[in-house]
Steps between C-alpha positions, in 0.01 A plus 500: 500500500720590857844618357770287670857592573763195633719562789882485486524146434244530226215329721211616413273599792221291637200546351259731714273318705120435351245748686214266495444312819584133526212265550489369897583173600137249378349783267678418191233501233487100335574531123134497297360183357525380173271645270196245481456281192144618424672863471775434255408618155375218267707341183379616198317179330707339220374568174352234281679329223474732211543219243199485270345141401265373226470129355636300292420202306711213416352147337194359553158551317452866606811603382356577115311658323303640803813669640642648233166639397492676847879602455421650175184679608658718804806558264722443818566123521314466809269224528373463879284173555255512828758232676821710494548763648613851276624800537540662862581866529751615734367546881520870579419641827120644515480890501227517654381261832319122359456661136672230250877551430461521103245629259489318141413654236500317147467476086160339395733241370661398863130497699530152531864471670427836661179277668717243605783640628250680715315182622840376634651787678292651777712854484403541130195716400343495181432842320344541169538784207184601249677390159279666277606689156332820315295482214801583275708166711747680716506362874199659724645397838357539874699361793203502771514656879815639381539663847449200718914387361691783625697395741476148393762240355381470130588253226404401159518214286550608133526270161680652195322244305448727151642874427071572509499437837834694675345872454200442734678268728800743488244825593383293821870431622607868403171637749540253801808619654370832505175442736726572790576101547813365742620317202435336139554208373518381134455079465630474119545167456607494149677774336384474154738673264790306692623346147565832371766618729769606252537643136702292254436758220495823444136645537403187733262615789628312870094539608638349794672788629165741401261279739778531753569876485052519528509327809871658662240806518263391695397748787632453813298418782476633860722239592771563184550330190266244397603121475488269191532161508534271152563126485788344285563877274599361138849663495685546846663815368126669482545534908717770385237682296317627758552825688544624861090621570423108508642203687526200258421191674611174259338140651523253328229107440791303555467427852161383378658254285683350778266430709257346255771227365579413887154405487514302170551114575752480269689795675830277561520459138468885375755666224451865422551593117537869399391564088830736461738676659306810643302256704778350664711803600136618646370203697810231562621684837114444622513138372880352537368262722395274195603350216520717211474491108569835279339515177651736225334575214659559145402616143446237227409704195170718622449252821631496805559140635565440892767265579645387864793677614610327793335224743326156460096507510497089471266363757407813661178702499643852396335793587581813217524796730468873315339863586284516188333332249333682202367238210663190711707369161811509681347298775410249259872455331656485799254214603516324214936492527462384864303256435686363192813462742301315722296693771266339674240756592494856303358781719533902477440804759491825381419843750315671188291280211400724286350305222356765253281377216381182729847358450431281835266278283828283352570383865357197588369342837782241549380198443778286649552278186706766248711700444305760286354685790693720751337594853519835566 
């Protein structure tokens, strides 16, 4: 900078004039084009819908015993019919030119919805593990051209169906993030020791809390912590359980729901009943759309009865809505109450049916004519 001193009459001095020579009289220079649209850097392409889908069936003949066997037999309470379409992955950008966006890996137990999920998404490719054990039974695993992922998205589809299982599933999730991938993915769709979230005694184990401390140390990828998504966790507080090295994602099947009853002909005529309280406070803000019944249930000596809370089932085809079903005897009371207060149609969606000890096999195919038989 000039230093600058003002006269008198504190006016400052002109400024001193520019030594660069003015343009002549024709030969100013015209200002330069816009920059052509073919130049201009592209938008980044919006990511795909990250919401994960699988089936669901509601009424009809192949809504019994065939479905829950399936949902009983993946442990995850997926049942994915060739006609519907199930679980889609999140789109991720490719790494590396037309190479598929995603790898899948799976369990043994998930090679059928693994299959399928791949048949319907063209940026999905299917990768398989050698599931083989040691003479004395502890996992022998291989994961197979084991250099051809680096770089690559990677996911895999796990089921926590039995505590036998979760070592040797648990030993493939632990090694994938660490074959120099972009990122990892964990598809958990049920969360299995969910209903043991707290302890109510002293010396009572929350296992729910171990499983999620396993997986909150899962290595971290090339592209940083690794993502796991769960549908409908048993206890909303459990979100709380896990730890900073992993990114909980929570989805939930009731979107499902909806759109199978606006397909239902009777859809006009739908009441949503919740079996207690712990259903209601999780689902009603998804659901306030309809009518709604809550169930209670109380202790009469060493049973526990269900009665209606609140609402009027008469002349409505009620649909029990609830995260997870384990023997299905609740299912069954709170049937039997709607129907003695006048319900028209009994029905019941659950994200997880568990049914241990072939517990499906005391639902029946609804036969239109009775009460006795609830469509799940």
């Amino acid at each position: 900078p000039l230093p600058c001193a003002a006269d008198g009459n504190g006016r400052l001095p002109p400024p001193p004039a520019s030594s660069a020579p003015k343009p002549q009289p024709g030969t100013e220079r015209a200002p330069d084009p816009d920059p052509s649209p073919a130049s201009a850097r592209p938008s980044p392409r919006a990511p795909a819908s990250g919401r994960l889908r699988a089936s669901l069936h509601l009424g009809g003949a192949g809504a019994g015993a065939a479905t829950a066997t399936s949902s009983a037999a993946n442990g995850s309470g997926l049942h994915v019919p060739p006609t519907i379409a199930p679980l889609a992955l999140p789109k991720m950008a490719s790494a590396r030119g037309n190479h598929k966006s995603v790898l899948l890996f799976y369990c043994e137990e998930m090679r059928d919805l693994a299959r399928q999920v791949v048949a319907r998404n063209d940026d999905i490719e299917l990768r398989s593990i050698s599931w083989r054990t040691f003479a004395d039974g502890f996992p022998n695993l291989f994961i197979s051209n084991a250099h051809s992922i680096r770089g690559r998205h990677v996911a895999f589809l796990a089921s926590f169906s039995s505590p036998s299982v979760i070592f040797e599933q648990l030993s493939i999730i632990y090694a994938l993030p660490k074959l120099f991938i972009s990122s990892f993915t964990l598809i958990l769709p049920f969360f299995p020791t969910g209903t043991s979230e707290r302890m109510e005694d002293e010396g009572d184990i929350a296992t729910a809390f171990t499983l999620a401390r396993i997986l909150s140390n899962i290595p971290i990828s090339r592209g940083g912590p690794s993502s796991l998504v769960i549908f409908d966790i048993h206890a909303l507080q459990e979100r709380f359980y896990f730890g900073d090295s992993v990114l909980p994602c929570f989805e939930s099947g009731i979107p499902l729901l909806k759109s199978r009853l606006q397909e239902l002909p009777d859809s006009h005529n739908i009441t949503i009943a919740f079996p207690d309280d712990g259903a209601w406070k999780r689902f009603y803000k998804q659901l306030q759309h309809f009518p709604m019944v809550v169930c209670t249930k109380v202790r009469e000596g060493e049973q526990r009865i269900v009665q209606i809370k609140e609402g009027d089932p008469r002349g409505r085809h009620v649909v029990i809505v609830d995260d997870l079903v384990q023997s299905g005897g609740t299912l069954i009371e709170c049937q039997k109450v709607l129907a003695a207060h006048g319900a028209a149609k009994v029905s019941a969606y659950v994200t997880h049916g568990i049914f241990p000890n072939n517990s499906w096999e005391k639902f029946q195919h609804d036969n239109g004519g009775t009460y006795a038989s609830l469509t799940l």
